[in-house]
N, C-alpha and C positions, 0 to 999 in steps of 0.2 A: 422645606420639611415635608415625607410625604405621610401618606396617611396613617402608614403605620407606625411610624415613629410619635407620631403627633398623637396617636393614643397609648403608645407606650411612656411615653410622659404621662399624658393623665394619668394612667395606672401608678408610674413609679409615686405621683406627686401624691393622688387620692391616698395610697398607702401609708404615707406618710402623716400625712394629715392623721388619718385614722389610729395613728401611735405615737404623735405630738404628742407632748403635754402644755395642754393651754391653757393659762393659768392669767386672763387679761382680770382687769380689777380696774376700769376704767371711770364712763359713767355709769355708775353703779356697778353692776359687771358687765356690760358690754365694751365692747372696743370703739376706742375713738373715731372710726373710718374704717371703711372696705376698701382693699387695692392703694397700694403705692402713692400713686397720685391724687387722691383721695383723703388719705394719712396726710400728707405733705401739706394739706390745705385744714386742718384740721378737722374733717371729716367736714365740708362745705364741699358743695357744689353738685347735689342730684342734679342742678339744672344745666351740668355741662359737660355732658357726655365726650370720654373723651377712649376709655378701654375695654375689654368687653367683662370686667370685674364690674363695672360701672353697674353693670343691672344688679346686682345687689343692692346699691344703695339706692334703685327706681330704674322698673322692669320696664318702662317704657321708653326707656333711653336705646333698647337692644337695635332698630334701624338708622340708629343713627352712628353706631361703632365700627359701622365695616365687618368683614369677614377677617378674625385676631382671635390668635392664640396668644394667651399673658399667664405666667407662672412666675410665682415667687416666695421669698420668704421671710419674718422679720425674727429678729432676736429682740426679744422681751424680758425687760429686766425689773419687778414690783420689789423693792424694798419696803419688809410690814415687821413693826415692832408695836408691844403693847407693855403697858406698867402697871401695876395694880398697887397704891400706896396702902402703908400700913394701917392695921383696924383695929378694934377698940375693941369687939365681940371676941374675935381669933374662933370662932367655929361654935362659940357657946349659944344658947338662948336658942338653937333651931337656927344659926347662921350658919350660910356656907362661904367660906372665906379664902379666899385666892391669892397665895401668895403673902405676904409682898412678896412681887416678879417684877423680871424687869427683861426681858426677853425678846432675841431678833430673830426671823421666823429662817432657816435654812430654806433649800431649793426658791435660788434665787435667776435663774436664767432657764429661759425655753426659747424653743425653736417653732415658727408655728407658721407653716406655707398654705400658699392656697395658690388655685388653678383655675382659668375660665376659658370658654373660646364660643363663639359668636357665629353664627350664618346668615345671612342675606338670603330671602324667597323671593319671589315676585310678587308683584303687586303692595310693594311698599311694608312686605310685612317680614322677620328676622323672629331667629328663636338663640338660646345661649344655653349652654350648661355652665356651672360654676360652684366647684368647693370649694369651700372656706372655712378658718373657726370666727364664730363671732363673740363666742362670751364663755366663762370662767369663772373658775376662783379658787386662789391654791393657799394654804398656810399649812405649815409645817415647826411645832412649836415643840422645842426640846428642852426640856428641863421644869423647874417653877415645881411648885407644891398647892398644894388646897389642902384646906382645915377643917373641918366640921366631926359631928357625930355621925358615926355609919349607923349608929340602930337606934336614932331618934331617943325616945325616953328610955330606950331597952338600959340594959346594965353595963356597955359599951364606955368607957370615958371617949372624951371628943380626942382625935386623931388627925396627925398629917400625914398626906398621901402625895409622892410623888405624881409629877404633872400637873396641866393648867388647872383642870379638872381634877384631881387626885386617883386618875384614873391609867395614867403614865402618856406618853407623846401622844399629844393632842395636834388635830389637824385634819384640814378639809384636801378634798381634790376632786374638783366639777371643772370635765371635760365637754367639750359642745363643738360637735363639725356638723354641718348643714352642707346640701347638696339644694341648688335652684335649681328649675328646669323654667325656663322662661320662653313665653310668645309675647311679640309684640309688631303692632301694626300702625303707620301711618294712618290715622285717620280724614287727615287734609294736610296741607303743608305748613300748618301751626300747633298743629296737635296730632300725640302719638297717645297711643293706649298699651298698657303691657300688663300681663300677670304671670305669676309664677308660681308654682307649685314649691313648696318648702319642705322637704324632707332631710330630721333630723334625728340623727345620734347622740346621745349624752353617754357618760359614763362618773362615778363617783364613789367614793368612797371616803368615810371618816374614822377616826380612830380618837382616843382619850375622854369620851363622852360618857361612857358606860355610868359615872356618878349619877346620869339623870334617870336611873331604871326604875325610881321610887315617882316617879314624874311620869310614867308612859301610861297610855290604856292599858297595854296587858298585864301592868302590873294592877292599877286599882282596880280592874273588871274583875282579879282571879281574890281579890281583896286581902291583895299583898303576901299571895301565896306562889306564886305564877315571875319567874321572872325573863324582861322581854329577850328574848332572842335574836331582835332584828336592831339592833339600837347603836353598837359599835363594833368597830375593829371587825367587819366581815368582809373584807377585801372590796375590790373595783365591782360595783354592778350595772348592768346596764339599761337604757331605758332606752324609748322610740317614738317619735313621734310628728305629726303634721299637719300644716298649718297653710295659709297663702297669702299671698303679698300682691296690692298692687298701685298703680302708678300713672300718673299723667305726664308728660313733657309737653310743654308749650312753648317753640321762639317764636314771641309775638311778634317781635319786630327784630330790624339786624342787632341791636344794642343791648335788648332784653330777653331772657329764657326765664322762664316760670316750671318750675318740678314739685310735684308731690307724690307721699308715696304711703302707703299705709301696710303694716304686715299682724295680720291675725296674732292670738295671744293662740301659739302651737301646744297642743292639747298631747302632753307625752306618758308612755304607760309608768303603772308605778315602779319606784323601787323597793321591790322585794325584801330585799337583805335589810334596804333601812324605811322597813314599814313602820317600827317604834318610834323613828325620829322625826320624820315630816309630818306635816297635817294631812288627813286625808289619806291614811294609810300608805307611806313612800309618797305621794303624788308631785313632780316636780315640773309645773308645766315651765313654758317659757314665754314673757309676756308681752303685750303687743305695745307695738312702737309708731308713730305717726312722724313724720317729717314733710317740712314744705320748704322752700328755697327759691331764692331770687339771682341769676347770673346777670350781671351787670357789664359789657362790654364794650371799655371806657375808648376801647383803640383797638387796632388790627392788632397789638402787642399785649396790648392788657385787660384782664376781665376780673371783676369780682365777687365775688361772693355772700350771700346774705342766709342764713340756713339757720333753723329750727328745729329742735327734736324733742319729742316727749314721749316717755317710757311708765307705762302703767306696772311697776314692780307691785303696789301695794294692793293689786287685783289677783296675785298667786298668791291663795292662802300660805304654803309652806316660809314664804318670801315677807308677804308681807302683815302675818297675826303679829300683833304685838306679844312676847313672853309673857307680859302681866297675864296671859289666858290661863298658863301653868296653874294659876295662883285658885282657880275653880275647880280645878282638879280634885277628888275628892280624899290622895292619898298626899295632897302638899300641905297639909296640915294649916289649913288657914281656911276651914269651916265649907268649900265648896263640896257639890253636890253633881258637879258637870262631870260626866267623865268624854264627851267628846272635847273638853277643853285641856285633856292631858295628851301629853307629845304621841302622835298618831293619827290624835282624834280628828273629826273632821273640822272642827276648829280649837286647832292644837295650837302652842305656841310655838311661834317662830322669830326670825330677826328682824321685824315691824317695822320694815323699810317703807318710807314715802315715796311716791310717784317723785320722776326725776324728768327737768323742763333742762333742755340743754340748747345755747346761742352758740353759733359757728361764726366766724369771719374768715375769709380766704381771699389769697390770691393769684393770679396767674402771669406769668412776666416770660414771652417770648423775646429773647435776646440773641438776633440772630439767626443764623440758620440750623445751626446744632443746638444752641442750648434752651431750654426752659428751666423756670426756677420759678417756686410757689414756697408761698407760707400762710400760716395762720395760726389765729387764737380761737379758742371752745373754750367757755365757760357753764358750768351744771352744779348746783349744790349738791355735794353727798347726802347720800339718802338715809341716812343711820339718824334718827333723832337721839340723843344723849338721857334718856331713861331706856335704851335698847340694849345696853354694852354688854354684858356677858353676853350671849350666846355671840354676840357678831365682834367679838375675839376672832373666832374661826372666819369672819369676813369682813375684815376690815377696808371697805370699800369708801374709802377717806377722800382721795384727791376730785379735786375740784378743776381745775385750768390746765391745759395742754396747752405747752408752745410747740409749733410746728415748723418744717423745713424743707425741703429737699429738692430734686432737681430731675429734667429729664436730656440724655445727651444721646442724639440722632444723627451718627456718622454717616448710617446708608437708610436712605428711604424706606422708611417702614418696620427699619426696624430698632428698638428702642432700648436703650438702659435706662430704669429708674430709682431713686434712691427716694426715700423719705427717713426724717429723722426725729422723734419727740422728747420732750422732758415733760414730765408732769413732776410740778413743786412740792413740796413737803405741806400735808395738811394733816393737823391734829383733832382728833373729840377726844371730850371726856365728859363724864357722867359717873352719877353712882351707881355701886354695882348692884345687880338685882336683890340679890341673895345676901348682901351686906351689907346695910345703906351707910354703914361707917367706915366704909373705903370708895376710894374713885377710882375707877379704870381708862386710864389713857391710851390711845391705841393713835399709831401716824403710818403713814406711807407716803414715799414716791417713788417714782417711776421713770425709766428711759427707756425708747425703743430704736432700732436701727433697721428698715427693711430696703429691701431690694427687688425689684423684678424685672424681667425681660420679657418683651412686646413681639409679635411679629405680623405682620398683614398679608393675606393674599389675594 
């Protein structure tokens, strides 16, 4: 492949990327693993460099991948349904009451590729470019009703309004492609050091929300004369933002590799269009993630895996305010005097997500001269505590366990087919609903994915 060609891939692939729709809903909403082989192990193994996707998951692995161009794509499948059981208020007494629903969220399949390639310098030291999507969250929720009074004590009787919200189709869609640019250098022959510059894209957009306008800053600042403008149904908007990542490789000995990797919480501009609905006027950062990992290499055929991840979600105000802050509000009628605790504000509410601790197990099994074949299990509690459930309707980030699979087949040296294959099982919460406390809202999902990619060395 000559030069030209090998960036006219990039270009075709980056474009693509860039008009995905990536809608993962993983741990938490990151993806289980970066790269093929990587997925196939259940996202284990920083500490066993193997593609040049790899310095994603630890930027110090880049001298040790060879000079590889790896491009691929997975088909991503999130099955998300929520129930809201019947109530006892139906929208009276200052309740807002949803449904009873019982609803499966459409757009259920994306295409979502990524691209990396690798160089070798002298003196022991390599750099990589590599895009990819790492994290999402899509729902798309058609039909359902909500009940309440629209003008509180006014003269209004209480009303049902089409939609989850009574606001008509409700639903999220957060887009995330990240571009690394990575150095990394041999430090001795046990240890490498790498970093990476993190430059990211988002893009989103919500719709069905609009019932929360009595809940925004610009509504109680203008003292409910003022209604917000930025809160729903304003199409795709986009943000920008950058952050850096970085990473240790140690093989201490032939049998053992040691990885760790650390990536900054990327500080992204706000979104505009939905400065009403986040905290912090739009502000959507994206938050930082640590991982450490143990490569165990039991045989010339076998290695495994021992990998750690933990995700600071409850450090992005937008992510992780609990919605109880709404309740300070001074226009939510439950005596608060805050108005930065109404949606906007700078401690507005949000979907009060916990920080998420995630265990990897992986395996590697050389069979042969053509095949390899890996698997593995990841286990992470969802991060939704069950007094959060209405707003995180729209994100129902449920599943807990990923079974993993897939294989690598190498007819001519150097160059590679990969397959990786996931299921994540059906996991349920449920909790009372904010706005109700005489109904419970059940919300499940699972998940299967099918990806692919192709290798080449020069």
């Amino acid at each position: 492949m000559n030069k030209k060609s090998t960036w006219l891939t990039t270009l075709a692939v980056v474009a693509g990327l860039c008009a995905a729709s990536s809608a993962y809903a993983t741990n938490g909403y990151f993806t289980h693993g970066n790269g093929t082989k990587n997925k196939a192990m259940a996202g284990s193994g920083i500490a066993l460099p193997e593609d040049a996707i790899d310095v994603t998951n630890n930027p110090a692995v880049a001298p040790f991948v060879g000079d590889q161009l790896v491009f691929g794509a997975a088909l991503f499948s999130p099955i998300r349904k929520y129930e809201t059981t019947a109530s006892q208020l139906n929208g009276n007494f200052g309740a807002f009451t949803i449904g009873p629903n019982k609803i499966k969220s459409d757009s259920n399949y994306f295409v979502i590729p990524h691209i990396a390639r690798s160089w070798q310098l002298a003196n022991d030291a390599a750099w990589a470019l590599s895009f990819y999507g790492r994290g999402g969250m899509n729902t798309d929720w058609k039909g359902g009703t909500a009940t309440f009074d629209p003008d509180g004590p006014g003269p209004a009787p209480v009303m049902t309004f089409d939609g989850t919200y009574g606001a008509g189709k409700a639903g999220v869609n957060l887009n995330q492609a990240f571009l690394d640019v990575t150095w990394a250098k041999k430090i001795n022959d046990n240890v490498s050091f790498g970093i990476s510059a993190v430059l990211v894209a988002q893009m989103f957009k919500a719709n069905g929300v609009g019932s929360f306008a009595g809940f925004t800053e610009t509504f109680a600042a203008s003292g409910g004369t003022v209604m917000p403008g930025s809160l729903s149904n304003n199409g795709t908007d986009w943000s920008y933002g950058a952050g850096v990542k970085v990473g240790l490789h140690a093989p201490v000995s032939d049998q053992v590799s040691i990885g760790v990797s650390y990536q900054s919480k990327i500080y992204m501009s706000e979104l505009d269009d939905y400065a009403d609905l986040f905290a912090e006027q739009g502000d959507f950062d994206i938050p930082a993630d640590f991982k450490v990992g143990i490569t165990f290499h039991a045989s010339e055929k076998l290695a495994l895996n021992f990998d750690y991840q933990y995700v600071w979600f409850s450090k992005v105000d937008s992510v992780g305010n609990p919605i109880q802050n709404l309740f300070a509000c001074p226009t939510a009628g439950a005596g608060g005097m805050d108005l930065s605790s109404c949606l906007g504000g700078d401690n507005g509410g949000g979907f009060g997500w916990d920080d998420v601790s995630v265990f990897k197990v992986g395996a590697k099994y050389k069979a042969g001269e053509d095949w390899t074949w890996r698997f593995g299990y990841s286990y992470g509690k969802q991060p939704i505590p069950n007094d959060q459930m209405t707003f995180n309707i729209l994100a129902p980030a449920t599943v807990e366990s990923h079974l993993t699979a897939g294989f690598t087949l190498e007819r001519t040296p150097g160059r590679q087919f990969n397959m990786s294959f996931m299921y994540a099982p059906n996991k349920k919460v449920s909790g009372l609903q904010n706005f109700d406390p005489t109904q419970n809202v059940i919300f499940e999902m699972y998940q299967w994915e099918v990806e692919a990619s192709y290798s080449l060395r020069f």
